[in-house]
SETI-608360 format. One record per residue: residue number from 1; chain; x, y, z of N, C-alpha, C, O, CB in turn; residue in three letters. Coordinates in pm, whole numbers, padded with zeros to 5 digits, always signed. Glycine has a CB too. Layout:
! residues N
    k  c     n_x     n_y     n_z    ca_x    ca_y    ca_z     c_x     c_y     c_z     o_x     o_y     o_z    cb_x    cb_y    cb_z    r
  NUM  A       X       Y       Z       X       Y       Z       X       Y       Z       X       Y       Z       X       Y       Z  ALA
...
This chain:
! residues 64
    k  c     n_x     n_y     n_z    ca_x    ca_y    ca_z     c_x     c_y     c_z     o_x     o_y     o_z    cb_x    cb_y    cb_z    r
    1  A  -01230  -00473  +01931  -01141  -00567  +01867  -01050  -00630  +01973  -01006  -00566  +02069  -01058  -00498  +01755  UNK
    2  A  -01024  -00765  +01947  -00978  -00815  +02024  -00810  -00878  +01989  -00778  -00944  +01890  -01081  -00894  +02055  UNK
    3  A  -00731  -00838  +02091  -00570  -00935  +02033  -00587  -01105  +02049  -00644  -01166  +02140  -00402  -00888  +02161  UNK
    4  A  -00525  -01155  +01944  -00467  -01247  +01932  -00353  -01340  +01961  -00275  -01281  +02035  -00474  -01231  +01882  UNK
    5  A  -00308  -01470  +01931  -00172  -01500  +02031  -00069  -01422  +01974  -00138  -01366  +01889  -00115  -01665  +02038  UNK
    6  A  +00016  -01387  +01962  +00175  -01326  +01893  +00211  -01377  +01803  +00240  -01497  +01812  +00300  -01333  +01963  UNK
    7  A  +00221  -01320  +01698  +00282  -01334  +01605  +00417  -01390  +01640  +00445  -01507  +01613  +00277  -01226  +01543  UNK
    8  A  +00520  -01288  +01711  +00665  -01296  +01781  +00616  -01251  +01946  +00546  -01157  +01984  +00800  -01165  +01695  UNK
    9  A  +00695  -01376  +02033  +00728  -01340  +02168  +00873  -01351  +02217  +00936  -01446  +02170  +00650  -01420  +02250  UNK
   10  A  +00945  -01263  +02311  +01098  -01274  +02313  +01091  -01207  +02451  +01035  -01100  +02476  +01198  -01194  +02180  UNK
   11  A  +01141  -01269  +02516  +01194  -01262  +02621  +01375  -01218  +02669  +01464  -01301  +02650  +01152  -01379  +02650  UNK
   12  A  +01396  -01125  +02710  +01525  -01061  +02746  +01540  -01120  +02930  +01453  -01144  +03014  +01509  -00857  +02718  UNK
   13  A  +01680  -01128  +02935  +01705  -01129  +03114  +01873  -01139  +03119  +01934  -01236  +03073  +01618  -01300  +03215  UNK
   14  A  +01939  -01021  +03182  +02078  -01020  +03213  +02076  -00988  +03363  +02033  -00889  +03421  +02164  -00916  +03124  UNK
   15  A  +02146  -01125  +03418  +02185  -01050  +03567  +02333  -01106  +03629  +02366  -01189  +03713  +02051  -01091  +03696  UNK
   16  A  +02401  -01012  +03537  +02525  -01034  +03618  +02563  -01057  +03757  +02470  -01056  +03838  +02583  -00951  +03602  UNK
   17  A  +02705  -01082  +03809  +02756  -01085  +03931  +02828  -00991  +03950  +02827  -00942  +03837  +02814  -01183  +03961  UNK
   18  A  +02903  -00917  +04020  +03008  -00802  +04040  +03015  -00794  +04154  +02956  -00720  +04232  +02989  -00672  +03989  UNK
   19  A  +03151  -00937  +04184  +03234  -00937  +04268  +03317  -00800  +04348  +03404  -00731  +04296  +03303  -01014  +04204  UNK
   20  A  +03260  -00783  +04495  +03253  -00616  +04503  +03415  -00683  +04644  +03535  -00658  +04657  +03022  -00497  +04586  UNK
   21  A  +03320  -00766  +04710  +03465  -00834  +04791  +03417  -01003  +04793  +03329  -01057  +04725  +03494  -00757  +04998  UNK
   22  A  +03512  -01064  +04899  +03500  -01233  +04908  +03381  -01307  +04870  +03338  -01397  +04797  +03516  -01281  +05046  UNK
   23  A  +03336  -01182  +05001  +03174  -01258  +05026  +03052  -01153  +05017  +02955  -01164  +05092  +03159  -01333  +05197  UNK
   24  A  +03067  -01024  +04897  +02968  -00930  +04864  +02995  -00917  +04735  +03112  -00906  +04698  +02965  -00803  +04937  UNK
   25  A  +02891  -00916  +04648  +02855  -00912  +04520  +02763  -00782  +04474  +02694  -00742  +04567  +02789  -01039  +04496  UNK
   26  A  +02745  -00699  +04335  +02659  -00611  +04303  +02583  -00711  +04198  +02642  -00772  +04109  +02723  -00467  +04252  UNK
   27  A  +02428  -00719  +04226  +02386  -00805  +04107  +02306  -00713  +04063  +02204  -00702  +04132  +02319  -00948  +04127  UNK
   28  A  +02314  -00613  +03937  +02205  -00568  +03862  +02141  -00679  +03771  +02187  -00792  +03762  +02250  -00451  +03782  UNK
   29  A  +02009  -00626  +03692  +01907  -00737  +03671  +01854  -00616  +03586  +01829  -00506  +03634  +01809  -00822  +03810  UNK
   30  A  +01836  -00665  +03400  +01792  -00609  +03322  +01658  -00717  +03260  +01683  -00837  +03254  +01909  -00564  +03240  UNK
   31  A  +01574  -00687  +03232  +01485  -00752  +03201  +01403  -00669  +03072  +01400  -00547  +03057  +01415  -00783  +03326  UNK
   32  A  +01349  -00757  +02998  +01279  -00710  +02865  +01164  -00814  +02836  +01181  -00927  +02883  +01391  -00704  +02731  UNK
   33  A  +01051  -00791  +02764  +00933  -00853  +02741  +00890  -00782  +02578  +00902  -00660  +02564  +00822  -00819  +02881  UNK
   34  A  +00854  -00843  +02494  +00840  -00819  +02357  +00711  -00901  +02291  +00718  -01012  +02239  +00977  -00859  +02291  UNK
   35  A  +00607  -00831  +02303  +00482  -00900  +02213  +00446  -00847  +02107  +00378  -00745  +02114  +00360  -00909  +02273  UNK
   36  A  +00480  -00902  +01982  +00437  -00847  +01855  +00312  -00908  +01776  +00329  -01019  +01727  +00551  -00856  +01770  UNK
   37  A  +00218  -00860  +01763  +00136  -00871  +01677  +00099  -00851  +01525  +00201  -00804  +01475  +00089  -00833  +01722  UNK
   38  A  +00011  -00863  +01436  -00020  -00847  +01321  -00119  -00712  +01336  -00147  -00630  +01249  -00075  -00979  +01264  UNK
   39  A  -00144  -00715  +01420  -00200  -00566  +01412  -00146  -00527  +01514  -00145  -00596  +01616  -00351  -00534  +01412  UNK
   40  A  -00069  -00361  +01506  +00068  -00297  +01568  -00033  -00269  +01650  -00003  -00322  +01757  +00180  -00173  +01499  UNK
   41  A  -00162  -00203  +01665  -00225  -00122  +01790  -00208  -00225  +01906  -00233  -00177  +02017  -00400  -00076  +01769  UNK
   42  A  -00162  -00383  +01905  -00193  -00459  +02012  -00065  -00496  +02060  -00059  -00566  +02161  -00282  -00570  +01983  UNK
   43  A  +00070  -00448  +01986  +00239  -00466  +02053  +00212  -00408  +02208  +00144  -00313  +02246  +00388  -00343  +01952  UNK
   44  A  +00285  -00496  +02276  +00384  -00478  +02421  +00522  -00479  +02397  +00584  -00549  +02317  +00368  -00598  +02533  UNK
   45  A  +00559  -00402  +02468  +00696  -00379  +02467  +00728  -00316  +02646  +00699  -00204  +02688  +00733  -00258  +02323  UNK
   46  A  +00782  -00408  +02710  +00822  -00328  +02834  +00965  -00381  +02871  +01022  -00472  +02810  +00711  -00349  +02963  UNK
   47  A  +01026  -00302  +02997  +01157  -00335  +03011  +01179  -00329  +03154  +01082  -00262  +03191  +01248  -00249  +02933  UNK
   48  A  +01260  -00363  +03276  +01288  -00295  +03375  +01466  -00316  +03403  +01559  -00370  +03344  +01186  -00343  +03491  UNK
   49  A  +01451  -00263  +03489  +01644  -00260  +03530  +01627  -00209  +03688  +01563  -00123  +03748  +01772  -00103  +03410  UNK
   50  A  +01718  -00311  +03717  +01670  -00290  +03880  +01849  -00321  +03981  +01939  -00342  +03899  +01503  -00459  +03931  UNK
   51  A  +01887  -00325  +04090  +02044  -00323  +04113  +02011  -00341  +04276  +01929  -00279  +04344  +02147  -00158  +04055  UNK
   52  A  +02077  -00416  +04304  +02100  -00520  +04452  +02252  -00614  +04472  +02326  -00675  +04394  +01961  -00656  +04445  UNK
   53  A  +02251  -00593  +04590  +02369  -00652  +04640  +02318  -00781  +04724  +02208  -00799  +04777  +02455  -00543  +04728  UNK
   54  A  +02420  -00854  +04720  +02421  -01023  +04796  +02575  -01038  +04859  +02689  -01009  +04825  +02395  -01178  +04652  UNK
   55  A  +02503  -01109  +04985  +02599  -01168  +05062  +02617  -01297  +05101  +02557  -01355  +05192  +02600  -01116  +05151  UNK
   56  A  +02716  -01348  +05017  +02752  -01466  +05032  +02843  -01582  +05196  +02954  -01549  +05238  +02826  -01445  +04912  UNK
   57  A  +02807  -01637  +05224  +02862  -01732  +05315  +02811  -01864  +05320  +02702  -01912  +05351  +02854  -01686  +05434  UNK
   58  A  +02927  -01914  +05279  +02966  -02067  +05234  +02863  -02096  +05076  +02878  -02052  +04962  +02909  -02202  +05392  UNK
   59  A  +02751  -02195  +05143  +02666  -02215  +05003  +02546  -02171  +05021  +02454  -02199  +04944  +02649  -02356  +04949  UNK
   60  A  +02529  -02071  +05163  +02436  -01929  +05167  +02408  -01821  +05079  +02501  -01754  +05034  +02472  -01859  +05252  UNK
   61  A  +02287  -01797  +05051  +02329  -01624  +04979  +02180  -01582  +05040  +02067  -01630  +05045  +02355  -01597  +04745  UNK
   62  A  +02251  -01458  +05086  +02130  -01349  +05086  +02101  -01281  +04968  +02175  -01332  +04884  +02151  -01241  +05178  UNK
   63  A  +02023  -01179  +04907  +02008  -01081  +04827  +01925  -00966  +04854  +01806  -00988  +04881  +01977  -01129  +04729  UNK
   64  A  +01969  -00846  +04849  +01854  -00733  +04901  +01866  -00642  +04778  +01797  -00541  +04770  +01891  -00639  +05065  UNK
């Protein structure tokens, strides 16, 4: 048996800033993915969460 397109698709994404000093930031990064179907055996559901810092100068940015 084969899946079909989604019934429901939804997409999640938070990635704050957290101003740590002037020119260093903490950016965590939450992410979510949601595929629902009419038949449940074929739902996705995944998530990640992940955390990095950036360094800013002038209208530069790094991120690691």
């Amino acid at each position: 048996m084969r899946a079909r397109n989604p019934g429901m698709a939804c997409v999640l994404l938070a990635k704050p800033r957290i101003g740590l000093a002037k020119d260093l930031a903490l950016v965590p990064r939450l992410a979510g993915l949601v595929n629902l179907y009419r038949n449940h055996e074929f739902n996705d559901v995944s998530g990640s969460a992940l955390i990095g810092i950036e360094w800013l100068h002038g209208r530069d940015r790094l991120s690691v």
